[in-house]
VMD Tcl script that builds the backbone (N, CA, C; Angstrom):
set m [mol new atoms 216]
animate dup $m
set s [atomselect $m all]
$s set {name element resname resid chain x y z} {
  {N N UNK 1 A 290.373 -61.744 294.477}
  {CA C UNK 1 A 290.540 -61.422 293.094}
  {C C UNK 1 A 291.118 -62.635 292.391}
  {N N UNK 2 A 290.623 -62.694 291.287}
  {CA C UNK 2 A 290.898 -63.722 290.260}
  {C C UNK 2 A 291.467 -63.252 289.527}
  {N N UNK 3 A 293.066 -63.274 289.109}
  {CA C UNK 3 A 294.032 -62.982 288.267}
  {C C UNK 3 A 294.462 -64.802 286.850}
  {N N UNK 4 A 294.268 -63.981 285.869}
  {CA C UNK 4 A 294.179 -65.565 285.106}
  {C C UNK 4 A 295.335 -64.813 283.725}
  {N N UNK 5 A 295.560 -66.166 283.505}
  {CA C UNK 5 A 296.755 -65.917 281.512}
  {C C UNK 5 A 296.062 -67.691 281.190}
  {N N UNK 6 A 296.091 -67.142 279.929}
  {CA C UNK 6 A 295.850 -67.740 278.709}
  {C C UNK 6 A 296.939 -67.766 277.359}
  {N N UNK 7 A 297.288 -68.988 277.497}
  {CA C UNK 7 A 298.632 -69.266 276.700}
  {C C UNK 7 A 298.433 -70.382 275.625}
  {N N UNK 8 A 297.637 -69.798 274.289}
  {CA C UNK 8 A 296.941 -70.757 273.651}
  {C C UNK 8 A 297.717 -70.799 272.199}
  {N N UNK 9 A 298.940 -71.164 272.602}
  {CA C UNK 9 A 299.867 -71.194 271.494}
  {C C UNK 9 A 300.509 -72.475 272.222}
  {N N UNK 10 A 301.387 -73.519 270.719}
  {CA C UNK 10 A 301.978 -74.255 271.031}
  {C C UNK 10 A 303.154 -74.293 271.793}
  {N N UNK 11 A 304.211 -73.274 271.545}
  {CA C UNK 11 A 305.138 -73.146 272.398}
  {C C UNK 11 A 305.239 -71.911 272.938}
  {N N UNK 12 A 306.037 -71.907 274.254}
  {CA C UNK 12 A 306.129 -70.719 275.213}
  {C C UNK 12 A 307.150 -71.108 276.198}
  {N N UNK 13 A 307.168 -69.946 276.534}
  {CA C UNK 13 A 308.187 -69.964 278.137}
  {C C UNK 13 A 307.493 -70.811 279.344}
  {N N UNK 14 A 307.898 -71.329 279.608}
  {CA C UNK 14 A 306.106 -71.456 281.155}
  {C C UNK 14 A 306.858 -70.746 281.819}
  {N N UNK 15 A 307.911 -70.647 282.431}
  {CA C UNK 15 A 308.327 -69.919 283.663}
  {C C UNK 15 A 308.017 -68.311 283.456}
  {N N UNK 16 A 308.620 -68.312 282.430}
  {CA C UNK 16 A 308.439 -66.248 281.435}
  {C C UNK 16 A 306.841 -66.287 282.045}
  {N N UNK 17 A 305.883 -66.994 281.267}
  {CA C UNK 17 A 305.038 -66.813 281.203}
  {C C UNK 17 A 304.006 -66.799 282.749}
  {N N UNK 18 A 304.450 -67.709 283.483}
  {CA C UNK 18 A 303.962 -67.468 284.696}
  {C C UNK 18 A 304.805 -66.500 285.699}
  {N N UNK 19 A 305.529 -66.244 285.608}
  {CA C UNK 19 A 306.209 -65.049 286.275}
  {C C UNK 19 A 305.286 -63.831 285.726}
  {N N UNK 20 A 305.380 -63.976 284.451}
  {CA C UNK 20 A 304.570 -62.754 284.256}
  {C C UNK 20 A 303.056 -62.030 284.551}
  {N N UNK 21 A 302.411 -63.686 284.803}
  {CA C UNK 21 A 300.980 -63.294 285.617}
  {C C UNK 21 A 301.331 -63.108 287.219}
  {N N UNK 22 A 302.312 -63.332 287.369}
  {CA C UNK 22 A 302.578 -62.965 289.122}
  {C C UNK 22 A 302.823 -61.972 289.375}
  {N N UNK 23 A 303.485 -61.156 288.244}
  {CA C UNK 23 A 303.959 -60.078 288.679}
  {C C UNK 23 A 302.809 -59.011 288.625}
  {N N UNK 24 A 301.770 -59.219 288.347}
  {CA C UNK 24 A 300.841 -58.878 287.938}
  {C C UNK 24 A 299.597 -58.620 289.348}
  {N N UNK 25 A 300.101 -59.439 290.523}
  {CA C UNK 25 A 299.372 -59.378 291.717}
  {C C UNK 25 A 299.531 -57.656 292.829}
  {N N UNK 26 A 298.742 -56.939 292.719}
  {CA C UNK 26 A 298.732 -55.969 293.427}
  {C C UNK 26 A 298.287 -54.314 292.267}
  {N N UNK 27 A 298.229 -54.657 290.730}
  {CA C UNK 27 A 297.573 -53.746 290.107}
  {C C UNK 27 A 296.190 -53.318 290.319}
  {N N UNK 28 A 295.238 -53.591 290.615}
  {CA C UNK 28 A 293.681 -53.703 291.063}
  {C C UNK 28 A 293.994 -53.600 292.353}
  {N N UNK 29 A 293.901 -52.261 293.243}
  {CA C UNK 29 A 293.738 -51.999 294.440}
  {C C UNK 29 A 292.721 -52.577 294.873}
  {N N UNK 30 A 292.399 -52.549 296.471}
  {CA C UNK 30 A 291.097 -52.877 297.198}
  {C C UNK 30 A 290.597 -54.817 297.760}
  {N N UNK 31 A 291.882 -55.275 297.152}
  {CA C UNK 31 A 291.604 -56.962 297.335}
  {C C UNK 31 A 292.819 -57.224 298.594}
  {N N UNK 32 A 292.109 -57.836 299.023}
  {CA C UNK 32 A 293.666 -58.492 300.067}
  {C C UNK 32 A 294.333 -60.045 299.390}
  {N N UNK 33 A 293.563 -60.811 298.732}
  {CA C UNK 33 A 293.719 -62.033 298.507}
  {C C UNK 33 A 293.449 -62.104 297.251}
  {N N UNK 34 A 294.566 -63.036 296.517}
  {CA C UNK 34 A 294.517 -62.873 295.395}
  {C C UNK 34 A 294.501 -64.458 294.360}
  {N N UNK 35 A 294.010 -64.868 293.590}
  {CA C UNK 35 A 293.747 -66.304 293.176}
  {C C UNK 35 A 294.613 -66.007 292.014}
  {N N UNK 36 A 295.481 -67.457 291.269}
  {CA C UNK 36 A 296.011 -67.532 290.220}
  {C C UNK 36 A 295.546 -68.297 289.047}
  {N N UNK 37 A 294.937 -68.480 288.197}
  {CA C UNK 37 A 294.966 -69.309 287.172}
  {C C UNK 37 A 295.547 -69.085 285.676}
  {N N UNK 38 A 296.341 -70.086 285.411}
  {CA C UNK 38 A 296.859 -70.297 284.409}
  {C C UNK 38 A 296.300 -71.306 283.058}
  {N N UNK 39 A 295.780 -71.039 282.020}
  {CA C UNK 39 A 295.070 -71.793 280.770}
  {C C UNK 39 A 295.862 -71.827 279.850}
  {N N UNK 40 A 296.496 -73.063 279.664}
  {CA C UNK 40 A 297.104 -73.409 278.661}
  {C C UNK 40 A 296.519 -74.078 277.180}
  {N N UNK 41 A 296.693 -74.227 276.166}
  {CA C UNK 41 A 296.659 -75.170 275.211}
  {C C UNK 41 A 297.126 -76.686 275.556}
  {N N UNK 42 A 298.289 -76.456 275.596}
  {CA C UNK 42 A 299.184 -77.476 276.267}
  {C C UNK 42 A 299.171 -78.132 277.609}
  {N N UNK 43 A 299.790 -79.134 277.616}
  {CA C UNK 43 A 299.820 -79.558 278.726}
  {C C UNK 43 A 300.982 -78.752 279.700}
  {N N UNK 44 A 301.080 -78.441 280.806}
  {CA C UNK 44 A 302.101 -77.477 281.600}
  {C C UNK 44 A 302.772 -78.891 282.215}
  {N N UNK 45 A 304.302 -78.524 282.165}
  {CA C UNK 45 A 305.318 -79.770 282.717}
  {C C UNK 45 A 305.213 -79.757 284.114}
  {N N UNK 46 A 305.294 -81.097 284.531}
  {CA C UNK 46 A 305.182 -81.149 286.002}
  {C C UNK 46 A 306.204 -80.106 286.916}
  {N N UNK 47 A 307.092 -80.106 286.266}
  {CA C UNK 47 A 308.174 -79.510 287.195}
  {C C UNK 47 A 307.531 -77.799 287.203}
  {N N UNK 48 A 307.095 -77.187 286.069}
  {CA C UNK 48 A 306.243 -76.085 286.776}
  {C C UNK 48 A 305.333 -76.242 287.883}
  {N N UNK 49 A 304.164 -77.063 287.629}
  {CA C UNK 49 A 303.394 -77.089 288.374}
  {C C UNK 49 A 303.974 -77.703 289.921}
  {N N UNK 50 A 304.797 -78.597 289.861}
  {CA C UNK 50 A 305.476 -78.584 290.866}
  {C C UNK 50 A 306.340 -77.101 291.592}
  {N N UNK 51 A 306.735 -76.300 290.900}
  {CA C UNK 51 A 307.620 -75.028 291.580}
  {C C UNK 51 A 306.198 -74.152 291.824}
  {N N UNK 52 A 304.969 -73.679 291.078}
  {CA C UNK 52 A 303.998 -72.681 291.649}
  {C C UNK 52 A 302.904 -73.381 292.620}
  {N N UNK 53 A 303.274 -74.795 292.853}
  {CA C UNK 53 A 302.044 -75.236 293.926}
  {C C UNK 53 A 301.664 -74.713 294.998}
  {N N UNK 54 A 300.019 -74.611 294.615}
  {CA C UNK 54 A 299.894 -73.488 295.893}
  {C C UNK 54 A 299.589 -72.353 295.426}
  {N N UNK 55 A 300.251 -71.695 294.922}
  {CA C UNK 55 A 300.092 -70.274 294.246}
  {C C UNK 55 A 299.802 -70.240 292.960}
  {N N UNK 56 A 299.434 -70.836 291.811}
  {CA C UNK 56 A 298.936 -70.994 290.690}
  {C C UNK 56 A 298.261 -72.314 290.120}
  {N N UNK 57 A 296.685 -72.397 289.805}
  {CA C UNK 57 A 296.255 -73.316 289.557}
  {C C UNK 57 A 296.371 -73.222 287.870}
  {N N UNK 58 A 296.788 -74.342 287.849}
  {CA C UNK 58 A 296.882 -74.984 285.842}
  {C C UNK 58 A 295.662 -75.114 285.444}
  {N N UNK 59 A 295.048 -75.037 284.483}
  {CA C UNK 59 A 294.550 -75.834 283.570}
  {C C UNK 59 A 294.632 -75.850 282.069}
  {N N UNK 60 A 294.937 -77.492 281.326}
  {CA C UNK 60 A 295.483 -77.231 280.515}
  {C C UNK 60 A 293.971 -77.642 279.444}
  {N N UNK 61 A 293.813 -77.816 278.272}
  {CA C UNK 61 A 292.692 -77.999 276.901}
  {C C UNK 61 A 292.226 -79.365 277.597}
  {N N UNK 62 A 293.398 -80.656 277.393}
  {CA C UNK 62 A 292.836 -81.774 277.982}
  {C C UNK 62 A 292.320 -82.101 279.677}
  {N N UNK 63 A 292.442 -81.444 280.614}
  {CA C UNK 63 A 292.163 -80.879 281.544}
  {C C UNK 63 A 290.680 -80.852 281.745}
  {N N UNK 64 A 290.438 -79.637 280.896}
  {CA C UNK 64 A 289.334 -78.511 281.022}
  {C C UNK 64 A 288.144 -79.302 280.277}
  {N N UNK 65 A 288.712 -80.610 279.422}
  {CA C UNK 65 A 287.394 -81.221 278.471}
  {C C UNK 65 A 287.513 -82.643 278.838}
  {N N UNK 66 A 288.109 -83.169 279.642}
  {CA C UNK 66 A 288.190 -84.858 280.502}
  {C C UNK 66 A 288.971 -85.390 279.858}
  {N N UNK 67 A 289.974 -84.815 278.912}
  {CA C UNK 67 A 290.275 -85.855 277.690}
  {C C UNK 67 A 292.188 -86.031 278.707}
  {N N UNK 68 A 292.474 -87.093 277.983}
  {CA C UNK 68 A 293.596 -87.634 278.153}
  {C C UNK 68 A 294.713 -87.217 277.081}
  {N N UNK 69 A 296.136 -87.052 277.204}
  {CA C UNK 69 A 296.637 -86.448 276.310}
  {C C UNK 69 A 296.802 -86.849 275.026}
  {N N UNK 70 A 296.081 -88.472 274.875}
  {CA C UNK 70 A 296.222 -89.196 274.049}
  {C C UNK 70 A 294.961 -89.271 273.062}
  {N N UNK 71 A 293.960 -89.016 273.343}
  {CA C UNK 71 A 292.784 -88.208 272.697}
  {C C UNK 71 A 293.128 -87.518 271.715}
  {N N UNK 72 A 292.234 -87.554 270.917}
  {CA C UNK 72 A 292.269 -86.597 269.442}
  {C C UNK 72 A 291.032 -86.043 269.385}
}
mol reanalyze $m
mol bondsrecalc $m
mol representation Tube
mol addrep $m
C-alpha cells in the first residue's frame, strides 16, 4: 500500500505533518507492507529527511520537475 500527504502550502510543521501520515499506517486492512510518500511545495529540511530515512520518501516541486532551488 501506498500511503502519500501533500503539503502544498508555504509553511507547515514537517514533523506535525509527517507524524501525521504515519499515524495513518494500518487504516486500510488487508496489506502487510506499507510505502510512504510525502509531496511538498517546499523543499523538506535535511534534518527531516534525515530522522524518516527509510520510512518516508520526500518529494519536493523542485524535485518532481529537475529544477534546482534556484530556478524560477
Amino acid at each position: 500500500m501506498l500511503l502519500g500527504e501533500c503539503a502544498w502550502r508555504s509553511n507547515f510543521d514537517e514533523t506535525e505533518a509527517v507524524e501525521s501520515l504515519l499515524e495513518r499506517e494500518g487504516l486500510i486492512q488487508g496489506y502487510t507492507t506499507t510505502y510512504f510518500m510525502f509531496f511538498s511545495k517546499r523543499p523538506i529540511s535535511q534534518a527531516t529527511r534525515s530522522k524518516y530515512a527509510g520510512r518516508v520518501r520526500f518529494l519536493d516541486v523542485n524535485e518532481r520537475y529537475g529544477r534546482n532551488s534556484y530556478d524560477e
